[in-house]
N, CA, C and O of each residue as an XYZ file, in Angstrom:
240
protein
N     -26.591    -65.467    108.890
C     -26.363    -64.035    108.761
C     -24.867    -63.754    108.873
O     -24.291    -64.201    109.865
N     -24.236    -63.126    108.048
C     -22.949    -62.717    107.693
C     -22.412    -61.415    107.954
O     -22.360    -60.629    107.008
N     -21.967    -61.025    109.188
C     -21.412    -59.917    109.953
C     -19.886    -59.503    109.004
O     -19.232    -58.521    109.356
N     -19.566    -60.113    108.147
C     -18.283    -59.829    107.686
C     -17.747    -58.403    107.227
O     -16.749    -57.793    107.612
N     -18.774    -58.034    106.225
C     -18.638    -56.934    105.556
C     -18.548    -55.581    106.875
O     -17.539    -55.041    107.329
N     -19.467    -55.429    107.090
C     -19.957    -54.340    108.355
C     -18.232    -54.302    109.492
O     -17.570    -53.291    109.723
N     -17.899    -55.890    110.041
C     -16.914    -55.738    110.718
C     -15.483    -55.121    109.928
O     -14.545    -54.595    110.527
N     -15.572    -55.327    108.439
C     -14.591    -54.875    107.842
C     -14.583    -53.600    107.397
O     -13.487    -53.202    107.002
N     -15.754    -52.624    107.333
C     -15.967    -51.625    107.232
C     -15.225    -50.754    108.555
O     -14.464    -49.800    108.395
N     -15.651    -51.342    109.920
C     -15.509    -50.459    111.124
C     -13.647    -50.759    110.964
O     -12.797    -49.904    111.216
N     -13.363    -52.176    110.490
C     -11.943    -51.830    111.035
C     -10.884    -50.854    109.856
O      -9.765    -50.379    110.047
N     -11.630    -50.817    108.819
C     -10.976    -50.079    107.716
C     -10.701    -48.452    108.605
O      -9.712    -47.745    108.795
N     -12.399    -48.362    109.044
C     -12.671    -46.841    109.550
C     -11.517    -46.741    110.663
O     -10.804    -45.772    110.403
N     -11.114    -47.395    111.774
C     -10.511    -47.246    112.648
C      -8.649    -47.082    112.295
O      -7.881    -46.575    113.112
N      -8.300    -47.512    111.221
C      -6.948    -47.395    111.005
C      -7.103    -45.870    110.428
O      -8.070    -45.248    109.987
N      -5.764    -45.551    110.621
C      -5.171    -44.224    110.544
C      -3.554    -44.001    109.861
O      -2.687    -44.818    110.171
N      -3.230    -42.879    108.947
C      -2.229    -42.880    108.059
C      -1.004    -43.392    108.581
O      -0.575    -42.545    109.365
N       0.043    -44.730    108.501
C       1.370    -44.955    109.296
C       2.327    -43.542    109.549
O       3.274    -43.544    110.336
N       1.986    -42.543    108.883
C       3.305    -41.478    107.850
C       2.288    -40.163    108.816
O       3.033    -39.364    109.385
N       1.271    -39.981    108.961
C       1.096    -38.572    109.612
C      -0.171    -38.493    110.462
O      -0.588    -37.494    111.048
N      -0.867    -40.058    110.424
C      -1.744    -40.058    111.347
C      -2.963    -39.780    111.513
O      -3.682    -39.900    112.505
N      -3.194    -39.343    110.339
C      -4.370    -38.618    109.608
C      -4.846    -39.989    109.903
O      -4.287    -40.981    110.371
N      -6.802    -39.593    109.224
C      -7.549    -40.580    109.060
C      -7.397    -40.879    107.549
O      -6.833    -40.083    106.798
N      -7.922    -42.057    107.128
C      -8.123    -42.349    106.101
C      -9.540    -42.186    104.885
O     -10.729    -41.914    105.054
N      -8.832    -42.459    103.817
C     -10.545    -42.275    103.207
C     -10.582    -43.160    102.389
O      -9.664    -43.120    101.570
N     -11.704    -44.420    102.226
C     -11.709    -45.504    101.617
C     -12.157    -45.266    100.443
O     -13.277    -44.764    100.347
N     -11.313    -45.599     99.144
C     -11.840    -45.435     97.613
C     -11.843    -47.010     97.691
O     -10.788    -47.609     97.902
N     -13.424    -47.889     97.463
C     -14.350    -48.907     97.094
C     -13.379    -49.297     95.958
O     -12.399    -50.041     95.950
N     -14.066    -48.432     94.852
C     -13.223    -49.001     93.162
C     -12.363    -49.030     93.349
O     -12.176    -50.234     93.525
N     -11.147    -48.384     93.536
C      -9.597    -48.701     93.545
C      -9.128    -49.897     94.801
O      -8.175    -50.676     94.827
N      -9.872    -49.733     95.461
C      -9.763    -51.043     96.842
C      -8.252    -50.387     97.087
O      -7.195    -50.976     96.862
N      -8.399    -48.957     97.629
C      -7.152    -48.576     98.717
C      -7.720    -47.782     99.472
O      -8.790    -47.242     99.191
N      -7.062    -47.595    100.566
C      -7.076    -46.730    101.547
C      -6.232    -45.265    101.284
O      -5.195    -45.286    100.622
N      -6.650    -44.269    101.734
C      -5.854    -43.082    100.830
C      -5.661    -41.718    101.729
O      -6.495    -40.850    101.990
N      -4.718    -41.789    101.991
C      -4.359    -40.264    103.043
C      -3.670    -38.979    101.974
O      -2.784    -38.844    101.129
N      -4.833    -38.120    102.721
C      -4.363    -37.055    101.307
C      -3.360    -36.131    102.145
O      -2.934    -35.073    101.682
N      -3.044    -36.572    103.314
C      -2.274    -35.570    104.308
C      -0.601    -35.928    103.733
O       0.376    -35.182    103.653
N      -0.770    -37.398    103.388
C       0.648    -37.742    103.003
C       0.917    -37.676    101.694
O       2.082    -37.666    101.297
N      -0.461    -37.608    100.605
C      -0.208    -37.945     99.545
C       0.183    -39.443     99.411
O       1.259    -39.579     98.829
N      -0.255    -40.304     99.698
C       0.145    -41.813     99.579
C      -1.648    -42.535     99.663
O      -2.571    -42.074    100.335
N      -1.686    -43.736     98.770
C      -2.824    -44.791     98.478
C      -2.005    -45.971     98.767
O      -1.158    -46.447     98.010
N      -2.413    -46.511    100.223
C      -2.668    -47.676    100.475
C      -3.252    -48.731     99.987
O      -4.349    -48.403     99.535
N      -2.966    -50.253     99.816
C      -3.373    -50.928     98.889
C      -4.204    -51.982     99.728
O      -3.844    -52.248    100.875
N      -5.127    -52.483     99.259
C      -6.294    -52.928     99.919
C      -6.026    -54.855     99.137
O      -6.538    -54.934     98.020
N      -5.506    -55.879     99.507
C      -5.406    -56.835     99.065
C      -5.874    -57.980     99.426
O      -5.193    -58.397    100.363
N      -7.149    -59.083     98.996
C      -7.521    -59.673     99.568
C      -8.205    -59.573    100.666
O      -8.661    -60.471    101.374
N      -8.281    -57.946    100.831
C      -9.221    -57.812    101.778
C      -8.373    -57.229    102.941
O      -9.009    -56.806    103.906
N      -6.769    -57.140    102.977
C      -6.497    -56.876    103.913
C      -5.602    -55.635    103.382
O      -4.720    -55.571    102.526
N      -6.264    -54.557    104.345
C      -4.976    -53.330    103.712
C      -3.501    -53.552    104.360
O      -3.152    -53.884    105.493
N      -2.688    -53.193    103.028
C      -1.164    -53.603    103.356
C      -0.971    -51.854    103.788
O      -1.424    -51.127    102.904
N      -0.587    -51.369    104.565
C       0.250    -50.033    105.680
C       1.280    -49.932    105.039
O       1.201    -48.710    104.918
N       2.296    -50.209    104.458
C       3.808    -50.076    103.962
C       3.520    -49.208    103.250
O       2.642    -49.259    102.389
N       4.644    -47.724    103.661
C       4.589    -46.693    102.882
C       5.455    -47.511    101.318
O       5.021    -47.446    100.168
N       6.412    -48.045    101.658
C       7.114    -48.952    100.392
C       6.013    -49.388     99.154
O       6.154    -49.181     97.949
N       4.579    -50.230    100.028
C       3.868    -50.928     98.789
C       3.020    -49.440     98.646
O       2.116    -49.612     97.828
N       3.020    -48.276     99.087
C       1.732    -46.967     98.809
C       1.901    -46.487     97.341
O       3.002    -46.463     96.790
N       0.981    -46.185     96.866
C       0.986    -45.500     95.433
C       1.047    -43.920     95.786
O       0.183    -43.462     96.534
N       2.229    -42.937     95.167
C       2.094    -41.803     94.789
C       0.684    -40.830     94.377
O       0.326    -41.249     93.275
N       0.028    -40.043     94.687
C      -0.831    -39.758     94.207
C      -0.607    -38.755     93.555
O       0.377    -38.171     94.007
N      -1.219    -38.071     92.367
C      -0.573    -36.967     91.485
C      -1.318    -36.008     91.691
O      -1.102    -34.929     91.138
């Protein structure tokens, strides 16, 4: 039995925006993490979200 997914779910849920602290909201298809407080999409790579406002995508 494979706990992986579920543990990666809670720790996605538990991080919070670097830039304003907000919570996050996980978009699946795009595989980022996405704070609409900052306007910035976090990038979800290999499974591990990268935090650097530097690597964040603009949102329009």
């Amino acid at each position: 039995m494979n706990d992986a997914p579920h543990a990666d779910r809670r720790m996605l849920e538990s991080l919070v925006c670097p830039v304003t602290h907000a919570t996050l909201a996980y978009d699946a298809e795009r595989q980022e993490l996405v704070s609409k407080a900052a306007g910035l999409a976090f990038p979800i790579r290999g499974g591990i979200p990268i935090m650097l406002v530097d690597e964040a995508r603009r949102l329009d």
